[in-house]
C-alpha positions as CSV (number, residue, x, y, z in Angstrom):
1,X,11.2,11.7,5.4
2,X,12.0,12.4,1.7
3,X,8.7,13.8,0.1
4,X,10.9,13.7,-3.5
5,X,10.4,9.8,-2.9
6,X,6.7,8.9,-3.0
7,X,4.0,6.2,-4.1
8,X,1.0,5.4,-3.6
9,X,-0.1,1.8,-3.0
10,X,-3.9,0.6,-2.7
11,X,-5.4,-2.1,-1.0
12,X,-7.8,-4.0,0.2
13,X,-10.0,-1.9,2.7
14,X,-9.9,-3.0,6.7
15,X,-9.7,-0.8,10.1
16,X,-6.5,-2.3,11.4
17,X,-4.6,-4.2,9.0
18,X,-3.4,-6.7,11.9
19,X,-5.3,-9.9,10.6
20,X,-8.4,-11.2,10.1
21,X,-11.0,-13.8,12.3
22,X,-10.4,-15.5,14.5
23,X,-7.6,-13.7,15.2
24,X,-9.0,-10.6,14.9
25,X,-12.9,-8.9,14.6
26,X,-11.5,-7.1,11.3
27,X,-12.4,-8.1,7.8
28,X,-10.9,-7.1,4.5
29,X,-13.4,-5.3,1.5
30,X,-12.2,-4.8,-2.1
31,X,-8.5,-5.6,-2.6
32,X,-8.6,-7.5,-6.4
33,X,-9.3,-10.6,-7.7
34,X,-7.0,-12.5,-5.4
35,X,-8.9,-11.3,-2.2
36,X,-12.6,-12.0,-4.2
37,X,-11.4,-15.2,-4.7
38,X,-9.8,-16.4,-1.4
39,X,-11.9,-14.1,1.1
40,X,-8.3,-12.6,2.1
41,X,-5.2,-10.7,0.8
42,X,-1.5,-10.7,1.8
43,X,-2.1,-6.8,2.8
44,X,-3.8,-8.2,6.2
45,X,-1.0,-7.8,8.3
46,X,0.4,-4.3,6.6
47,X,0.3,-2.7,9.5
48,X,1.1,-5.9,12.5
49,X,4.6,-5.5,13.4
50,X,7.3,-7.9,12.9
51,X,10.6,-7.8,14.9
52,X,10.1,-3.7,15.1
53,X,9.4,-3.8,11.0
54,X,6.0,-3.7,9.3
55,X,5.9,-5.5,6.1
56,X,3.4,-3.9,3.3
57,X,2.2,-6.0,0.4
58,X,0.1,-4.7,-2.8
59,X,-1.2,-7.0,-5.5
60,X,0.1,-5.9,-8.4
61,X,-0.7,-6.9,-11.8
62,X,-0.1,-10.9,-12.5
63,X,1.9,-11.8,-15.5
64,X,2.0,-15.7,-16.6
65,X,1.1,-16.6,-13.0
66,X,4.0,-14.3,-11.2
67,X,3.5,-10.9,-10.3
68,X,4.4,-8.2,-12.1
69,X,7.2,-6.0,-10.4
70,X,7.5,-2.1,-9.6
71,X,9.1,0.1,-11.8
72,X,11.1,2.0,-8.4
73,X,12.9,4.1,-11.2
74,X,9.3,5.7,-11.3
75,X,9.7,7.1,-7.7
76,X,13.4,8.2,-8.0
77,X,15.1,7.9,-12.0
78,X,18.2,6.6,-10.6
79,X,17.1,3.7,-9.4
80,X,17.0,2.1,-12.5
81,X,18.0,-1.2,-12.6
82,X,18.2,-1.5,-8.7
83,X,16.5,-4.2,-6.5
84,X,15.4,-1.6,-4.3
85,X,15.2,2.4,-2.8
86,X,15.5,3.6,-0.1
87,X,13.7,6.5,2.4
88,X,10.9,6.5,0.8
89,X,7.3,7.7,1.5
90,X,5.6,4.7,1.2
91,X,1.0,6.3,0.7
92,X,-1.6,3.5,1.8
93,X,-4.8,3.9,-0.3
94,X,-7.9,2.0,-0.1
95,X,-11.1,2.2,-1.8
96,X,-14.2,2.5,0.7
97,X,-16.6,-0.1,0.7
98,X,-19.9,1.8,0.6
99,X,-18.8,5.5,-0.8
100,X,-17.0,5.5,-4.2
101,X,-13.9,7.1,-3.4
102,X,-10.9,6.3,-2.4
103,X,-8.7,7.2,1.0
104,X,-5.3,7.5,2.4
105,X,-5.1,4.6,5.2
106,X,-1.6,5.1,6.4
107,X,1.7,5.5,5.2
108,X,5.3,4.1,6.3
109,X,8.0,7.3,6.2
110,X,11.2,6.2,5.6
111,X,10.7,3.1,4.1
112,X,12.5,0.2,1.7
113,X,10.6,-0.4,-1.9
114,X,11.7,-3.5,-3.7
115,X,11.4,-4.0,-7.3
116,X,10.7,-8.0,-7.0
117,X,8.1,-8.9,-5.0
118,X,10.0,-10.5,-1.3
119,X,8.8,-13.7,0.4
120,X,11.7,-14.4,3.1
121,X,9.3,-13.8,6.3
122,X,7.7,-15.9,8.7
123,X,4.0,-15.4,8.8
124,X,0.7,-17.2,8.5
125,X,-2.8,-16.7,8.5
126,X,-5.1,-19.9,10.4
127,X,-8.8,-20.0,9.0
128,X,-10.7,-23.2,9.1
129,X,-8.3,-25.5,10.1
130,X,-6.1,-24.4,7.2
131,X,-3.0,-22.7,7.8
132,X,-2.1,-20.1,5.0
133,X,1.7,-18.5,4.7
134,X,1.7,-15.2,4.0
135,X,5.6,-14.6,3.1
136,X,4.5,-11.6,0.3
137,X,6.0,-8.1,0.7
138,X,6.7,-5.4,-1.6
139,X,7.8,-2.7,1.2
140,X,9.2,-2.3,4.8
141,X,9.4,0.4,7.2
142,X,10.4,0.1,11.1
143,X,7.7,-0.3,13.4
144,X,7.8,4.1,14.4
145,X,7.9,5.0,11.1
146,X,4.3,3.2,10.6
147,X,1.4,5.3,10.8
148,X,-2.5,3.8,10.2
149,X,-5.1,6.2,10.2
150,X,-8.1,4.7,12.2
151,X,-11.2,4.4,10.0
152,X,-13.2,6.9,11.1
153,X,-10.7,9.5,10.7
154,X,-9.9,8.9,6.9
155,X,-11.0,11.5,5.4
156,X,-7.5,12.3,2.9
157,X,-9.3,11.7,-0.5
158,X,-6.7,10.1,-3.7
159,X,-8.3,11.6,-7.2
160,X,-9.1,8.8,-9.4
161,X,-8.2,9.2,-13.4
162,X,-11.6,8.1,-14.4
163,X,-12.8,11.5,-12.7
164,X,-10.2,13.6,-12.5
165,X,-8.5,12.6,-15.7
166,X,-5.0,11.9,-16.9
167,X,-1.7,11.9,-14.7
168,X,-4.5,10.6,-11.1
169,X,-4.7,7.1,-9.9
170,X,-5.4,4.9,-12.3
171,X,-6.5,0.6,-11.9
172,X,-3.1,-0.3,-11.3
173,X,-3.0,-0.5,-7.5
174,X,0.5,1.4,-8.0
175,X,0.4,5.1,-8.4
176,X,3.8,7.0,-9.0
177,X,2.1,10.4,-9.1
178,X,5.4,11.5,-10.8
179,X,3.0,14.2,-13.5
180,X,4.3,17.2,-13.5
181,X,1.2,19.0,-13.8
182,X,0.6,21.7,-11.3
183,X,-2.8,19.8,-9.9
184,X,-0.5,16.7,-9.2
185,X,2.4,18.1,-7.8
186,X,0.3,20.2,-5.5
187,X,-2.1,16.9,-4.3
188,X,1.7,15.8,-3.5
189,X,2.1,18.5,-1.3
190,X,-1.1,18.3,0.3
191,X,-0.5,14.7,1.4
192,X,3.1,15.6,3.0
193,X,1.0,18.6,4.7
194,X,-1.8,16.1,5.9
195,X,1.7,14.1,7.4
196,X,3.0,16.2,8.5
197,X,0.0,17.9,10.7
198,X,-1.6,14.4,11.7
């Protein structure tokens, strides 16, 4: 695991990640506009395995009707201009539905982070009679490497900006936390310790 290579990613909040009715009892709260809208997100299945991989999706920002892309030369400067990084310490955030804060759901160690957003997977989602394909990823980690913390457990806390100030998680649903501010740098630390000592 490279703790130098982190980011957090926030999502839509659910217990298992693995689906959603009738294919599951789990349901899917917050998330964006996207999920308001269509009463599911491509982050459902972040944590169902797929031939030994799990593939993670965050919406981020939509641009002219594409999403926008993220900037991996945020997590590690040399990757400017690559299409993707490598071993990286991929943070799962979620806002919780009835408290106003905001949690660490999982995390994949090790994992791939593409700039563009990927759509070369098989997967759909069946809801009244319509069949949905869920291609989206932005992330991918190997099935061990996976980690979901179950919901009653969550208790690793992500400051937000509009409390905490500058340099915290902000509305974009991608965090860097690359602010070299002592506060920040130690929060990254305290999450590898969580990690490390789940």
């Amino acid at each position: 695991m490279n703790a130098n290579r982190m980011v957090f990613l926030n999502i839509g909040w659910m217990e298992h990640y693995e689906g959603l009715p009738p294919e599951s009892k789990d349901y899917i709260e917050g998330g964006g506009e996207f999920v308001k809208e269509k009463g599911w997100g491509h982050e459902i299945y972040n944590f169902k395995p797929l031939d030994g991989y799990m593939y993670g999706f965050v919406e981020t920002v939509i641009k002219n009707g594409e999403m926008s892309t993220i900037a991996i030369e945020n997590i590690d400067e040399e990757a400017l201009g690559w299409e993707y990084l490598e071993n990286v310490l991929v943070i799962w955030t979620a806002n919780h539905p009835s408290r106003p804060r905001t949690y660490v759901v999982g995390w994949y160690k090790n994992a791939i982070v593409y700039r563009e957003v990927q759509d070369d997977i098989e997967r759909y989602y069946r809801h009244d009679k319509i069949c949905y394909k869920i291609p989206y990823y932005f992330t991918k980690a190997k099935e061990e490497d996976c980690k979901l913390v179950p919901a009653s457990r969550r208790s690793m806390v992500v400051n937000r900006v509009q409390t905490y100030g500058e340099g915290w998680m902000g509305r974009s649903n991608v965090w860097y936390a690359n602010s070299p501010t002592p506060d920040i740098q130690g929060y990254r630390e305290a999450v590898i310790e969580y990690i490390l000592n789940y």
